[in-house]
GUTI-74352 format. One line per 3 residues: their letters; for each residue x, y, z of N, C-alpha, C. Coordinates in Angstrom, 1 decimal. Layout:
BEGIN
A> X Y Z X Y Z X Y Z | ...
This chain:
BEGIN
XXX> -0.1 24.4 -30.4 -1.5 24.8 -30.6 -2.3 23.5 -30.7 | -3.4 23.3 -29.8 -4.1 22.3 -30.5 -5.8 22.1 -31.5 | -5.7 21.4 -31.9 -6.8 21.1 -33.2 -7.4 20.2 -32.7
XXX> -8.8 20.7 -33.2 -10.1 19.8 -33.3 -9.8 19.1 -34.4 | -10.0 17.7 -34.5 -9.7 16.9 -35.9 -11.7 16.4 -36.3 | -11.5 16.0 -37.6 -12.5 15.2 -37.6 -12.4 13.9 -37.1
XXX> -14.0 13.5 -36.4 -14.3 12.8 -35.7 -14.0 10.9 -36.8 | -12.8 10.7 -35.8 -13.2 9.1 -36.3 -11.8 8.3 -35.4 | -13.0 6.9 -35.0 -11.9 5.8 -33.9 -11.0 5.2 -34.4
XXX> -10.0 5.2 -34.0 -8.7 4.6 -34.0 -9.1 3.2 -33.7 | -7.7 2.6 -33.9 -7.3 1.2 -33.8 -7.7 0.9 -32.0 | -7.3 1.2 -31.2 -7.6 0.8 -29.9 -8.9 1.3 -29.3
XXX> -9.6 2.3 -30.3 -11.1 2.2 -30.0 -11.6 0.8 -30.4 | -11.7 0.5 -31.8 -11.9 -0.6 -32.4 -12.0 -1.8 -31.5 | -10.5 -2.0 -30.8 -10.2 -3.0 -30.0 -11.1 -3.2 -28.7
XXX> -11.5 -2.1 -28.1 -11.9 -1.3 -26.6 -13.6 -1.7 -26.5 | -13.8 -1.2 -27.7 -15.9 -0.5 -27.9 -16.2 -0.8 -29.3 | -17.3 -1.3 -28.9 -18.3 -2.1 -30.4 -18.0 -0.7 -31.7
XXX> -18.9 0.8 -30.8 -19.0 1.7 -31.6 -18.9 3.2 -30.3 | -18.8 4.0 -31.2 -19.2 5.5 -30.8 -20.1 5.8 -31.0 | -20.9 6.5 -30.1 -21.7 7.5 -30.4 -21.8 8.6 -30.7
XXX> -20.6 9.1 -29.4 -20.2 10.4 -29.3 -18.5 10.0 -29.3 | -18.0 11.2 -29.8 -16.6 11.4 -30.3 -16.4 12.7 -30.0 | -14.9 13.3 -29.6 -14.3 14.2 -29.4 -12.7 14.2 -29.3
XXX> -12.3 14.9 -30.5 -10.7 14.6 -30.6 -10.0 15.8 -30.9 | -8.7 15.9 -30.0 -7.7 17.4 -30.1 -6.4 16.6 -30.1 | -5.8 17.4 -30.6 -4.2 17.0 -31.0 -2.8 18.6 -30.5
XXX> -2.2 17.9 -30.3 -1.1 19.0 -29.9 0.3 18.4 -30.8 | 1.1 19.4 -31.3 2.5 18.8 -32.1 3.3 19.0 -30.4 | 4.1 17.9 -30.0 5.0 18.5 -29.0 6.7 18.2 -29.3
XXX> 7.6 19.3 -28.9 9.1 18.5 -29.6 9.8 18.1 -28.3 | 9.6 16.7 -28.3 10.0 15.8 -27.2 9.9 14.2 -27.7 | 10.4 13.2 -27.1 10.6 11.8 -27.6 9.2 11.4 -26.8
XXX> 8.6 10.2 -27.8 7.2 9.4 -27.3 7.4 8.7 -26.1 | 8.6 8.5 -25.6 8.8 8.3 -24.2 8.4 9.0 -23.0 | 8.7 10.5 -23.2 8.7 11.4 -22.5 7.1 11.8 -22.4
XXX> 6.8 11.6 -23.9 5.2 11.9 -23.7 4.5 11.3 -23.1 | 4.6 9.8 -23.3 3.8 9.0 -22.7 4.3 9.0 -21.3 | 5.4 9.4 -20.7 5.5 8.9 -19.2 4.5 10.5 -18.5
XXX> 4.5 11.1 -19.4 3.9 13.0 -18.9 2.2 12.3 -18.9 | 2.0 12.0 -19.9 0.9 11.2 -19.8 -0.3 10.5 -18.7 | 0.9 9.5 -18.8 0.6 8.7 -17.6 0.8 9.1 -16.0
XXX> 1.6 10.7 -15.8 1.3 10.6 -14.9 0.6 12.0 -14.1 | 0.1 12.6 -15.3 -1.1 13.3 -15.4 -2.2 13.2 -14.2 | -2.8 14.3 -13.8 -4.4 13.7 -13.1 -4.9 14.9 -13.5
XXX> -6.4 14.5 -13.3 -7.3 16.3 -13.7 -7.0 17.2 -12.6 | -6.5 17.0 -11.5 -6.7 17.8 -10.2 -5.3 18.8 -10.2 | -4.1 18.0 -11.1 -2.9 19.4 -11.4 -3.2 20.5 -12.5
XXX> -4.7 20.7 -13.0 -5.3 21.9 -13.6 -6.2 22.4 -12.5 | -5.5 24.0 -12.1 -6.9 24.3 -11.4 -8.3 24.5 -11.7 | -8.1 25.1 -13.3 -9.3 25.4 -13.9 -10.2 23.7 -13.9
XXX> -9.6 22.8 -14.0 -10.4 21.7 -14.3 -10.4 21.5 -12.9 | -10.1 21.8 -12.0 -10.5 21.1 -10.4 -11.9 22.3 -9.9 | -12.0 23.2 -11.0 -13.1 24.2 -10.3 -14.1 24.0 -11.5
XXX> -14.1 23.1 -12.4 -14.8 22.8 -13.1 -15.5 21.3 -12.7 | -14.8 20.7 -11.8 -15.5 19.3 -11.3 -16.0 19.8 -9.9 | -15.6 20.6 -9.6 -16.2 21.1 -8.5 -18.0 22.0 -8.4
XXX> -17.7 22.2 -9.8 -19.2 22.6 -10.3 -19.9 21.4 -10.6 | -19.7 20.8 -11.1 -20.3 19.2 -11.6 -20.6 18.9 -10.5 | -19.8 18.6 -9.4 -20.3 17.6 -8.2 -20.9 18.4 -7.2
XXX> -21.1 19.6 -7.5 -21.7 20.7 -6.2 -24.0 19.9 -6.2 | -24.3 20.0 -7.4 -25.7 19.1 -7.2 -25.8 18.2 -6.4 | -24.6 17.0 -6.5 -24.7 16.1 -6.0 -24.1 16.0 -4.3
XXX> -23.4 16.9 -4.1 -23.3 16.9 -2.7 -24.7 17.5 -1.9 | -24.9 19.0 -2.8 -26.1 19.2 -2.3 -27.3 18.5 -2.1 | -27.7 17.3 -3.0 -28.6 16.3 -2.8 -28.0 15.0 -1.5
XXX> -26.7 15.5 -1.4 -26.3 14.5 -0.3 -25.9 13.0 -1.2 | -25.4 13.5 -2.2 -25.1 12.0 -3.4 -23.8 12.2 -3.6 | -22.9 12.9 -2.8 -21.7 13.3 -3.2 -20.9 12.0 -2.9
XXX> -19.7 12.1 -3.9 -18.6 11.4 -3.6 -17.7 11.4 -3.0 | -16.8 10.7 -1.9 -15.8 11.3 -0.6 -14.8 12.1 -1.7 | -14.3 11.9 -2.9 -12.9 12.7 -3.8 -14.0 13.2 -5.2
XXX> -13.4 14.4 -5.1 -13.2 14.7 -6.4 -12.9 13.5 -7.6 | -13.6 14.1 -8.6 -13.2 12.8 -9.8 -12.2 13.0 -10.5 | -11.3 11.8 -10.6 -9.9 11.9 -11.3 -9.7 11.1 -12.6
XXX> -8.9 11.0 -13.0 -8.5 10.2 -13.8 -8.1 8.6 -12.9 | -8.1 8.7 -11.6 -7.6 7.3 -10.8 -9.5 6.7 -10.8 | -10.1 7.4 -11.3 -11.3 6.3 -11.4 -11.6 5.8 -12.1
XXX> -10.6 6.2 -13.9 -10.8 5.0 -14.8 -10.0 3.9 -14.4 | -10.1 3.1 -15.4 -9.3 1.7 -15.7 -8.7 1.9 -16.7 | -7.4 1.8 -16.2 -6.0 1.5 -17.6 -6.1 0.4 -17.9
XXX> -6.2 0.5 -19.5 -6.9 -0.6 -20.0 -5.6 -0.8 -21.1 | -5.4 -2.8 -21.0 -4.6 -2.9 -21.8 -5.0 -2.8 -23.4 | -3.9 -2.7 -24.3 -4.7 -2.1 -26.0 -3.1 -2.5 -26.5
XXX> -3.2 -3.0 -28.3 -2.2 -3.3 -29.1 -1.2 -2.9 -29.1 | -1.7 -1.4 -29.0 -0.5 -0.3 -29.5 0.3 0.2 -28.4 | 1.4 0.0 -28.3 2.1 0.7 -27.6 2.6 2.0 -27.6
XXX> 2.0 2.7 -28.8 1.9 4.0 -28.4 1.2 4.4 -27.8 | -0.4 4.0 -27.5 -1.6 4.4 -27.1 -1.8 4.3 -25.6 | -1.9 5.1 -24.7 -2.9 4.8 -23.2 -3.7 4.8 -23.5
XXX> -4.6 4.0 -23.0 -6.4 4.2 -23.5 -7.0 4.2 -21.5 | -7.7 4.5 -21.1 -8.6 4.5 -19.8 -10.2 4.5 -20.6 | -10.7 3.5 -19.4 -11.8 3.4 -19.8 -13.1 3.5 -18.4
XXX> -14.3 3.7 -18.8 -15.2 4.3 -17.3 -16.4 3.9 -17.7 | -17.3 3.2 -17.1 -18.5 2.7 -17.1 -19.4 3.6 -16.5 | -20.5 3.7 -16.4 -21.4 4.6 -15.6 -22.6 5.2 -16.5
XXX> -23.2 6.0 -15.7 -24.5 6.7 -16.4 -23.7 7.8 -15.6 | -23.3 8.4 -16.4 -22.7 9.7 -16.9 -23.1 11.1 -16.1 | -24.5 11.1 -16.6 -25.3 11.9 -16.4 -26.1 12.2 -15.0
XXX> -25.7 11.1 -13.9 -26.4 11.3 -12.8 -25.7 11.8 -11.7 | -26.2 12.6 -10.4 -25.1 13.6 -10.0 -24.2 12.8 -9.4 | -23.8 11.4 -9.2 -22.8 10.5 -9.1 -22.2 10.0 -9.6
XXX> -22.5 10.6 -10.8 -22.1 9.7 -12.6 -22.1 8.1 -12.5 | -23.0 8.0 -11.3 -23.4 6.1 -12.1 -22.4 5.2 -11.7 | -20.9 5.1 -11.6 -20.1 4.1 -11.9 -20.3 2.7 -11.9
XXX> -20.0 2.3 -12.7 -19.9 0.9 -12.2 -18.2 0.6 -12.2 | -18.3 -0.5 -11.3 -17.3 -1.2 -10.8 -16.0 -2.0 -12.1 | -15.0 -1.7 -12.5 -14.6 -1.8 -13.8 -12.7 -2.4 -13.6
XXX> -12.5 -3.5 -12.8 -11.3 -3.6 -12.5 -10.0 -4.1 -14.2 | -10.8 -4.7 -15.3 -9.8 -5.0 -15.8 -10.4 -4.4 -17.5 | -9.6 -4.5 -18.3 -10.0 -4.8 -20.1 -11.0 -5.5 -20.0
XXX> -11.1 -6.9 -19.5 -11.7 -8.0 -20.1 -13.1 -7.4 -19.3 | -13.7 -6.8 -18.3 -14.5 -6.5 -17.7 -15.2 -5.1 -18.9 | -14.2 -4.4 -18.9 -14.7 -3.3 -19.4 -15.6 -3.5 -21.0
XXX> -14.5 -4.1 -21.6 -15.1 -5.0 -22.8 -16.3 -5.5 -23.4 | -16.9 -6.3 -22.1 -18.1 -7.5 -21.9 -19.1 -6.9 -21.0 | -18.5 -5.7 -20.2 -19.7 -5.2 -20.1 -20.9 -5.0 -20.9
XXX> -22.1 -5.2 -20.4 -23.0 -5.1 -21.4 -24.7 -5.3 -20.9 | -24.7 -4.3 -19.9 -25.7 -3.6 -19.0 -26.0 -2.1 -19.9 | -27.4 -2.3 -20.1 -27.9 -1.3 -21.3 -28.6 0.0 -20.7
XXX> -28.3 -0.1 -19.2 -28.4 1.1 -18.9 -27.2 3.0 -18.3 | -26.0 1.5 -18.7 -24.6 2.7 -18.4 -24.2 2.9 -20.2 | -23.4 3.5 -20.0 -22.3 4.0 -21.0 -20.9 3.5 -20.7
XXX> -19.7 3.4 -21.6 -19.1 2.8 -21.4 -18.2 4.2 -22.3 | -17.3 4.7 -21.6 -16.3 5.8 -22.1 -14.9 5.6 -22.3 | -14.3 5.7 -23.2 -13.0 5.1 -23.7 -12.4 7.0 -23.8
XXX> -11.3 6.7 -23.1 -10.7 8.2 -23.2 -9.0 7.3 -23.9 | -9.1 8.1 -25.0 -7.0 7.2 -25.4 -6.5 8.4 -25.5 | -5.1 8.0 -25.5 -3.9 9.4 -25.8 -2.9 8.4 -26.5
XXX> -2.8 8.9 -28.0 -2.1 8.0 -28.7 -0.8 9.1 -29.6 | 0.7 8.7 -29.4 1.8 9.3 -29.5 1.9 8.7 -31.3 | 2.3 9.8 -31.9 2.9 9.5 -33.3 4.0 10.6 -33.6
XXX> 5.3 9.8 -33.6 6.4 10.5 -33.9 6.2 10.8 -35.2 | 7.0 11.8 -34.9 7.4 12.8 -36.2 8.9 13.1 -36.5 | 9.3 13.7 -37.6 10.7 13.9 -37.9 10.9 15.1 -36.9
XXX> 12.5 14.7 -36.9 12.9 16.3 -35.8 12.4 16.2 -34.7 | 12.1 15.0 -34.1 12.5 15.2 -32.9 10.9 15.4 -32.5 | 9.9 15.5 -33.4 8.7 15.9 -32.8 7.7 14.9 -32.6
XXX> 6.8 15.0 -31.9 5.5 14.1 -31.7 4.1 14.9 -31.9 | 3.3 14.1 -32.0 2.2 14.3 -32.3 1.2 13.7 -31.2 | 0.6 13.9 -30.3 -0.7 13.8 -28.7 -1.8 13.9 -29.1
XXX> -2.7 12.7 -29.5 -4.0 12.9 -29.9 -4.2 12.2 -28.5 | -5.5 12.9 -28.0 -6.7 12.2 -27.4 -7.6 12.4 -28.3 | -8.6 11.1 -27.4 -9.9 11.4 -28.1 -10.4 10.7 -27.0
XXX> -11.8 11.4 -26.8 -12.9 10.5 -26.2 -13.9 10.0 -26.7 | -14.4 8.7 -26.7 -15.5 8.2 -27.5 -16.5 7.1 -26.1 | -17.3 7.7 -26.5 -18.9 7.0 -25.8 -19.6 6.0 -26.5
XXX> -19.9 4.9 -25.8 -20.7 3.6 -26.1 -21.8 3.9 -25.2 | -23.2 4.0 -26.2 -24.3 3.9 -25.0 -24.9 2.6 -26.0 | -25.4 1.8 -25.3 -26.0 0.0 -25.5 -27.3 0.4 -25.7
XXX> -27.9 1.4 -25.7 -29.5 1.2 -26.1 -29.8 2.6 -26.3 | -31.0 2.4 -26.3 -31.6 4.2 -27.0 -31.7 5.0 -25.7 | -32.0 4.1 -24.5 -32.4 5.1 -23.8 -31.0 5.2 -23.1
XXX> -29.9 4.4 -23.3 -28.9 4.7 -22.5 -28.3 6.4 -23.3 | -28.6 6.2 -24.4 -28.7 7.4 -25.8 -29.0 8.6 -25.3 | -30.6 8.7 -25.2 -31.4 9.9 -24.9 -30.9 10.6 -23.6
XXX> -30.4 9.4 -22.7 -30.0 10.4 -20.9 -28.9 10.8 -21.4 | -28.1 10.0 -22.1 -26.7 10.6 -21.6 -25.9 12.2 -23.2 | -27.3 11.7 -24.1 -27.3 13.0 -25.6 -27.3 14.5 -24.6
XXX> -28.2 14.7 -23.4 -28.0 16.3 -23.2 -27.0 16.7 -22.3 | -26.5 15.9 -21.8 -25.2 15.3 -20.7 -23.9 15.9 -21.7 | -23.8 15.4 -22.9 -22.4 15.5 -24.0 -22.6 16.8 -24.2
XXX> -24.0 17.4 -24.8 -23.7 18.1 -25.4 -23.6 19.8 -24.5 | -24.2 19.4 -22.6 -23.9 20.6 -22.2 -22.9 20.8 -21.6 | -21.7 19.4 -21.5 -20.8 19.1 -20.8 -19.6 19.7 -21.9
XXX> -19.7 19.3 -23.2 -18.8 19.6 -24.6 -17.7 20.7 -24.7 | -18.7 21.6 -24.7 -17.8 23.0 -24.5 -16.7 23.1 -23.6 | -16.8 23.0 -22.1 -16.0 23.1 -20.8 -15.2 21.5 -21.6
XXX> -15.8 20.4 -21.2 -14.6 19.4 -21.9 -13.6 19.5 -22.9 | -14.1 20.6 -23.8 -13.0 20.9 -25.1 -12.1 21.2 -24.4 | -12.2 22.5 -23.6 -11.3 23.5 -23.7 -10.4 22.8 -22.3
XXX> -10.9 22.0 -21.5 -10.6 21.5 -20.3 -9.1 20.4 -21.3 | -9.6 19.8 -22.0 -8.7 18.9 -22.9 -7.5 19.3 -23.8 | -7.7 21.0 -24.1 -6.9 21.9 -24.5 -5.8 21.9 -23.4
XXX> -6.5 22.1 -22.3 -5.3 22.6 -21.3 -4.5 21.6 -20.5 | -5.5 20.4 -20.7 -4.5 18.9 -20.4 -3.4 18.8 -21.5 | -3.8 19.2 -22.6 -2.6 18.8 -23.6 -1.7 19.8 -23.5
XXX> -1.8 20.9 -23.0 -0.7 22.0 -22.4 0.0 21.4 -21.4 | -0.1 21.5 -20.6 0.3 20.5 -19.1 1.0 19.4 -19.9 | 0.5 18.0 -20.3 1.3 17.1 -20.8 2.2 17.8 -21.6
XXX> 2.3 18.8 -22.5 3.5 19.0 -23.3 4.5 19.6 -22.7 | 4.1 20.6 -21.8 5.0 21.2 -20.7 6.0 20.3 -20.1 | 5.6 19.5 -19.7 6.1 18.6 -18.7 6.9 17.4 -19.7
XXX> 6.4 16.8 -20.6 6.9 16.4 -21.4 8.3 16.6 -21.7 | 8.5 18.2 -22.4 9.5 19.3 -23.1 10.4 19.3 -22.0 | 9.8 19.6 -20.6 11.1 19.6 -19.7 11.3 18.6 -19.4
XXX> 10.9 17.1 -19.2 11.7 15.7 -19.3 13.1 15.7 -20.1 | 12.5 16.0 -21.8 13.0 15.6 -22.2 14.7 16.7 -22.8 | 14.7 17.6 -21.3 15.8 18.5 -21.6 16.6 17.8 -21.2
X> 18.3 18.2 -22.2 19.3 17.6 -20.8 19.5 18.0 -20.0
């Protein structure tokens, strides 16, 4: 089952992003080794949920219709795996104005890039999935996503963006952490 926790950044946010603005975090218990998790993890995309491939497909239907479309669907292959302390933690990270029907990107090849960016009209999105063993064999899968906007108005565009996006993202994050546990649990059968 997973839980909404109270909102607050971890260690490799710390490291990643000055601050949050916006935060969003779910947790799953899974009974598998942090190996298994993190390799389910990492090789994850949004596009092996169908519900979330017909939910980006609603997102991007504006923008094709304005002729602003993008050649792919958006994945997870358009953040940056970003290096971070912990080796329990993946962290990916995404630059852009969020809110526009191309979501903005900017161009983001390394940590040290994503970091120093510091163009006050994008956002800067830190998505982590951080593993914490447990006794018996069990782990614990938090993500969380946290948003850096650099100025008020980076603030204002991208405040009705979170909060009409929220809902579908929760539940969308629910069912990523199903899929990762799934997949996980059968890794780690003999």
């Amino acid at each position: 089952m997973t839980q909404i926790h109270p909102d607050h950044a971890g260690d490799a946010a710390a490291f990643l992003i000055p601050h949050a603005d916006f935060r969003e975090r779910h947790r799953i218990r899974i009974h598998a080794p942090p190996g298994a998790v993190l390799a389910a993890v990492a090789k994850f995309r949004i596009r092996d949920d169908p519900l979330a491939r017909r939910a980006l497909w609603l997102r991007e239907w504006p923008g094709r219709l304005l002729r602003r479309a993008r050649r792919k669907t958006f994945d997870l292959d358009d953040f940056t795996r970003l290096e971070q302390p912990d080796p329990l933690t993946i962290a990916y990270g995404l630059i852009g104005a969020f809110w526009a029907a191309d979501y903005g990107l900017v161009a983001c090849a390394s940590t040290a890039e994503f970091r120093n960016n510091r163009d006050p009209y994008v956002c800067k999105l830190l998505l982590t999935f951080t593993v914490t063993p447990l006794p018996d064999g069990l782990c614990d899968l938090t993500t969380e996503t946290l948003v850096c906007c650099p100025s008020p108005d980076a603030r204002r565009r991208f405040a009705p963006y979170w909060y009409l996006i929220r809902p579908v993202s929760g539940l969308l994050r629910r069912r990523l952490l199903g899929i990762i546990s799934a997949r996980a649990r059968a890794a780690a059968r003999p």
